[in-house]
C-alpha positions in Angstrom: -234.2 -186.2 -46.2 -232.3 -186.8 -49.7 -233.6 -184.5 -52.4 -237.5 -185.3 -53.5 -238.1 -187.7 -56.4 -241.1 -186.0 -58.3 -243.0 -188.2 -60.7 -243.5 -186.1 -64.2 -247.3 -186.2 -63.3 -246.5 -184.5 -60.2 -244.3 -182.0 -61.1 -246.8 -181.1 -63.6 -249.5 -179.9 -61.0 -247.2 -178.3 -59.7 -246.1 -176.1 -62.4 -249.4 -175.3 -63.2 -250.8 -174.3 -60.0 -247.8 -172.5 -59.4 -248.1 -170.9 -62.8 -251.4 -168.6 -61.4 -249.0 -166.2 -59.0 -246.4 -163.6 -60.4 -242.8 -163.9 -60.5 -242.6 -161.9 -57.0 -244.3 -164.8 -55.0 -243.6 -168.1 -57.3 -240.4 -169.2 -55.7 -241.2 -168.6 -51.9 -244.4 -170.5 -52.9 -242.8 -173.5 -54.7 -240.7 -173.6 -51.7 -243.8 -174.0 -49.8 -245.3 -176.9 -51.7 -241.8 -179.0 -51.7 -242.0 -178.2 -47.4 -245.6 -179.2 -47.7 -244.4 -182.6 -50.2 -241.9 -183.8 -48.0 -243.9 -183.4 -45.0 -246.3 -186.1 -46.6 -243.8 -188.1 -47.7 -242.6 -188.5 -44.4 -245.6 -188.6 -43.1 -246.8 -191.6 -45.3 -243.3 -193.1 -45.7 -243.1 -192.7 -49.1 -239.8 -191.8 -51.3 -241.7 -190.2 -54.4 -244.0 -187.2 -55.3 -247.0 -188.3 -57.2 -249.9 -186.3 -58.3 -251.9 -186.9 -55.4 -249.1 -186.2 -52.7 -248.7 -183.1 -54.4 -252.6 -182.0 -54.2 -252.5 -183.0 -50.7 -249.9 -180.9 -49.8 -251.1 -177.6 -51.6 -254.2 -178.0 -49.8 -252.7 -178.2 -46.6 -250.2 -175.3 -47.5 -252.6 -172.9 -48.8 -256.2 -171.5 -47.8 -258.9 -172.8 -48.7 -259.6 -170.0 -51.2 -257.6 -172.1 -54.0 -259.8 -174.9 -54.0 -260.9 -174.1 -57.1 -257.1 -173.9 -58.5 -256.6 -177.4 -57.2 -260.2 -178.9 -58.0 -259.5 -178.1 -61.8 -256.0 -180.2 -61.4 -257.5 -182.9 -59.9 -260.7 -183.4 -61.3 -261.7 -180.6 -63.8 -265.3 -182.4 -64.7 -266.3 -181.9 -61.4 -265.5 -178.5 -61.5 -267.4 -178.1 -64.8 -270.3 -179.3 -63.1 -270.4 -177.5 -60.2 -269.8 -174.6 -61.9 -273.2 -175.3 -64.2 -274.8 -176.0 -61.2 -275.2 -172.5 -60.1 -276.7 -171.1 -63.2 -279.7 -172.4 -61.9 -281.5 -172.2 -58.5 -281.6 -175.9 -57.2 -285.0 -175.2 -55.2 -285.0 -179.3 -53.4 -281.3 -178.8 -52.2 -279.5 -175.2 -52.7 -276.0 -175.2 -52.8 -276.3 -172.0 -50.4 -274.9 -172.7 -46.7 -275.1 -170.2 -43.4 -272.8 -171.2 -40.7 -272.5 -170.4 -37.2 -269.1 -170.9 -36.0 -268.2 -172.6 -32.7 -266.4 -170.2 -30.8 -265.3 -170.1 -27.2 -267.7 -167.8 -24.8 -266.6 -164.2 -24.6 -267.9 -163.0 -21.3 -268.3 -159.1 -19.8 -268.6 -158.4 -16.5 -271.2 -155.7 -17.6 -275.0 -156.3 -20.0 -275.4 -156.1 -23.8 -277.3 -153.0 -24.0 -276.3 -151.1 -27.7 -274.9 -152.9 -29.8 -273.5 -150.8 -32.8 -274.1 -152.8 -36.3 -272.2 -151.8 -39.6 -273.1 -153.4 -43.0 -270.0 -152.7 -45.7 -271.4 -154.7 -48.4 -272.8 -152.4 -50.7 -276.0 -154.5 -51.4 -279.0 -153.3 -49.3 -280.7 -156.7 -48.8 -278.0 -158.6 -50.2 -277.5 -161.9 -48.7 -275.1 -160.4 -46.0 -277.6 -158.0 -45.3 -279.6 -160.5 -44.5 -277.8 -162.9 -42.7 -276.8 -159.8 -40.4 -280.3 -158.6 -39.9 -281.1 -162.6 -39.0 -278.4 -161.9 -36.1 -279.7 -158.5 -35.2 -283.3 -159.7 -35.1 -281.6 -161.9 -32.0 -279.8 -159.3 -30.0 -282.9 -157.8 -30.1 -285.3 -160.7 -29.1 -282.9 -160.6 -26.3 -283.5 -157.2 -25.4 -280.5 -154.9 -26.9 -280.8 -152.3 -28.6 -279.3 -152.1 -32.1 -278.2 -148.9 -34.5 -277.8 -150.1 -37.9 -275.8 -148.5 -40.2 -274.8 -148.8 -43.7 -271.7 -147.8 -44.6 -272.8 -146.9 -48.3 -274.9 -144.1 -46.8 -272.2 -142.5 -45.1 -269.1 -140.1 -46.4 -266.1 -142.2 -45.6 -262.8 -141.3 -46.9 -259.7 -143.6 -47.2 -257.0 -143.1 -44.5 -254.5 -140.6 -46.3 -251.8 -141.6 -44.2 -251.1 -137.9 -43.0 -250.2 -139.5 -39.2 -251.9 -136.2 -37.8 -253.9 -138.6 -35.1 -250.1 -139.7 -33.9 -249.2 -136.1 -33.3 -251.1 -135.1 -30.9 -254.9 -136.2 -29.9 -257.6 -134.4 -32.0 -261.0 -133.6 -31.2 -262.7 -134.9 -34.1 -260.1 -138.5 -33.5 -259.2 -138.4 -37.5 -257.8 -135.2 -39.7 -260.5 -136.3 -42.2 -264.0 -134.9 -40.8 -266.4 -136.7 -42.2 -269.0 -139.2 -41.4 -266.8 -141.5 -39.7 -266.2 -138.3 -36.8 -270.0 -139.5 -35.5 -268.9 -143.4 -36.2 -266.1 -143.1 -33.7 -268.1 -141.9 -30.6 -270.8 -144.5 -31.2 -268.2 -147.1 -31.7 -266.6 -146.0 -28.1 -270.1 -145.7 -26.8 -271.2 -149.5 -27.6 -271.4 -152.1 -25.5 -271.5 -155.0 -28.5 -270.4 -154.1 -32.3 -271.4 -156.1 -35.0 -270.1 -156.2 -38.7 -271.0 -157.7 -42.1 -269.0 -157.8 -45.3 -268.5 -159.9 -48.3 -265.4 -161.4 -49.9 -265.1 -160.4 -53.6 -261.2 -160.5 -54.2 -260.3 -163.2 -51.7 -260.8 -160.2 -48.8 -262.7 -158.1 -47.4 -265.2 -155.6 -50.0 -262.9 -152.2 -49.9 -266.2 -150.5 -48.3 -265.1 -153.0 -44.6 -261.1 -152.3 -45.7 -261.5 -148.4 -45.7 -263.6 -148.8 -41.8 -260.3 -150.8 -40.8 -258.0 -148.6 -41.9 -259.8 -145.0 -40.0 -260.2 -147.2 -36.9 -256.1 -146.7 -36.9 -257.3 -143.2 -35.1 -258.4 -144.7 -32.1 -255.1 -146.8 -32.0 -253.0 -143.5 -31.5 -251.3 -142.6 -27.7 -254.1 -139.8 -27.6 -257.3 -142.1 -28.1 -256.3 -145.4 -27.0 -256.8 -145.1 -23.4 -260.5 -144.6 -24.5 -261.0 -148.0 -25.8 -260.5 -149.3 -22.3 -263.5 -151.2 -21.9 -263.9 -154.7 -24.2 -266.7 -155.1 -26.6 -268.4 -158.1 -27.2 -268.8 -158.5 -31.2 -270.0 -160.5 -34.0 -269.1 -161.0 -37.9 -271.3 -161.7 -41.0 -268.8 -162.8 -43.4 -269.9 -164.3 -47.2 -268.4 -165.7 -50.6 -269.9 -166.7 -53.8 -267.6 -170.4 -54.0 -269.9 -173.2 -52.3 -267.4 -174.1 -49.7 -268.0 -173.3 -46.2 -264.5 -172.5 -45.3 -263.2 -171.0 -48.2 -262.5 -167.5 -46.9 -262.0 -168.5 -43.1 -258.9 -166.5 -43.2 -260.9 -163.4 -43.8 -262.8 -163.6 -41.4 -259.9 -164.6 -38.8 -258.1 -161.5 -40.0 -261.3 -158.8 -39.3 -261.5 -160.2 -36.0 -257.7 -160.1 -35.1 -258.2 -156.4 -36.6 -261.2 -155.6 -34.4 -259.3 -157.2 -31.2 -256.5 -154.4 -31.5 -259.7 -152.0 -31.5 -260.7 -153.5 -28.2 -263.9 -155.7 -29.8 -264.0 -159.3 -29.1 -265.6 -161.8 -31.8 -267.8 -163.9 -29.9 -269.8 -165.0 -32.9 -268.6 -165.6 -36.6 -271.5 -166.1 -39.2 -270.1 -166.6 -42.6 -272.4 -167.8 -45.9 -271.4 -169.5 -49.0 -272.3 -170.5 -52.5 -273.3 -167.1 -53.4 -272.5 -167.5 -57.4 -274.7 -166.9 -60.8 -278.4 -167.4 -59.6 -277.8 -167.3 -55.4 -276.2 -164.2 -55.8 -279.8 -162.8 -56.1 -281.1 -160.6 -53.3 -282.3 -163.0 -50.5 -281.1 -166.3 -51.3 -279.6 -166.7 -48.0 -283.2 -167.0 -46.4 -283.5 -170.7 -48.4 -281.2 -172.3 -45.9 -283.6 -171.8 -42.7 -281.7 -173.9 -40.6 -278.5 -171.3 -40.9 -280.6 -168.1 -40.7 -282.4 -169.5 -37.5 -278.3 -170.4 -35.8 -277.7 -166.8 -37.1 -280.4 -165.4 -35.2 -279.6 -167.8 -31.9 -275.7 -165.6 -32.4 -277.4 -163.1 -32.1 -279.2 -163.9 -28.8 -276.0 -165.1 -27.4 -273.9 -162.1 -28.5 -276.5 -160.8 -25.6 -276.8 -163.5 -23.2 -273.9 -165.9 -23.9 
């Protein structure tokens, strides 16, 4: 295709969205968006970048995560308003939504019996906390048993990187003995492992990035062979912005993670909307509808 005409307009939004990243990523990214362009282009048979064309593309080139980047380009009222929208509980309609995901059936040729649960957010009743104990209430109504724990309470220190669990298999699985030497063997022990964390810097809260980076101890020659047996799992993943699919990615990537660890995701339950006034304790509980599909993952965590 001959080099792409962009209208000043467009070339405009592109500049400025481009203008959020640092110099290290801009020009792999503007690269990105004129791929993403000409793809419409072609796509629509078009010969010129407008404004819209360019907006299109970003959002198909990037997560969803920079909807608000691109909402303020193309219609920065609306963002104004939605904004001022969650300064204030909205009682009739919440802009708060829990979502079971539709995932494909994860089956064990052995029962659900323990399912190990660890809540990262750092909030005890937080909204993940909820959502997660809305899931755990249905494991249970399905007869597993559950051991809850949250990762606050526990001594967990960052992976130093000191590669003694590639030298030879340890007893205690990790250099570092601390609390995560008991979180190990329960972790091995489980038949189902559940996890909840929130998003606060487009990933996963540090508390859920520090458990990912120990579990690289039971990735080692010496402790691997231990992991032989799948677990089923399940992830509570929420966000403050009022899109349901905001931080998809997120949660994709802590269950590719888990995978390596030998834990399946069978169920994904993520919440939004979680800004200004819903980020209060509990909020999650005003859309019944989700915290009842939460509590049916749970039961199919067992039974599905």
């Amino acid at each position: 295709m001959a080099a792409i005409k962009w209208s000043d307009e467009a070339q405009s939004v592109c500049d400025t969205f481009l203008a959020v990243f640092p110099g290290a990523g801009k020009a792999a990214n503007r690269i990105k968006i004129a791929d993403a362009v000409e793809y419409q282009l072609l796509k629509k048979n078009l010969d010129e970048a407008t404004k819209a064309i360019v907006l299109e593309a970003i959002g198909n080139a990037f997560p969803q995560s920079f909807a608000p980047i691109t909402m303020r380009l193309r219609d920065p009222k609306a963002l104004m308003k939605l904004a001022a929208s969650q300064k204030k509980v909205n009682l009739k309609n919440p802009l708060i939504r829990v979502r079971r995901w539709d995932m494909p059936r994860v089956r064990l040729d052995r029962p659900i019996k323990k399912v190990l649960a660890l809540m990262a957010s750092p909030r005890k009743g937080g909204n993940t906390d909820c959502i997660m104990d809305g899931m755990l209430d249905g494991v249970r109504q399905e007869g597993g048993s559950v051991e809850k724990f949250y990762f606050s309470d526990l001594a967990i220190a960052a992976c130093n990187g000191c590669l003694a669990c590639e030298a030879k298999e340890l007893e205690h699985y990790c250099a570092i003995q601390d609390d995560m030497t008991d979180l190990y063997g329960k972790f091995l022990e489980c038949d189902g492992f559940v996890m909840g964390f929130p998003v606060y810097t487009a990933r996963e809260c540090s508390q859920a990035a520090v458990f990912f980076d120990r579990l690289k101890a039971l990735g080692t020659k010496g402790q691997y062979n231990k992991l032989g047996r799948i677990r089923k799992g399940g992830l509570v993943v929420t966000w403050g912005w009022p899109s349901d699919d905001s931080y998809n990615h997120v949660a994709e990537n802590a269950a590719f993670i888990l995978k390596m660890f030998g834990v399946e995701i069978a169920e994904v339950v993520t919440g939004c909307g979680f800004w200004e006034a819903y980020y209060k304790k509990g909020t999650a509980k005003m859309d019944k509808k989700g915290m009842a599909a939460a509590k049916q993952a749970g039961r199919a965590l067992v039974t599905g």
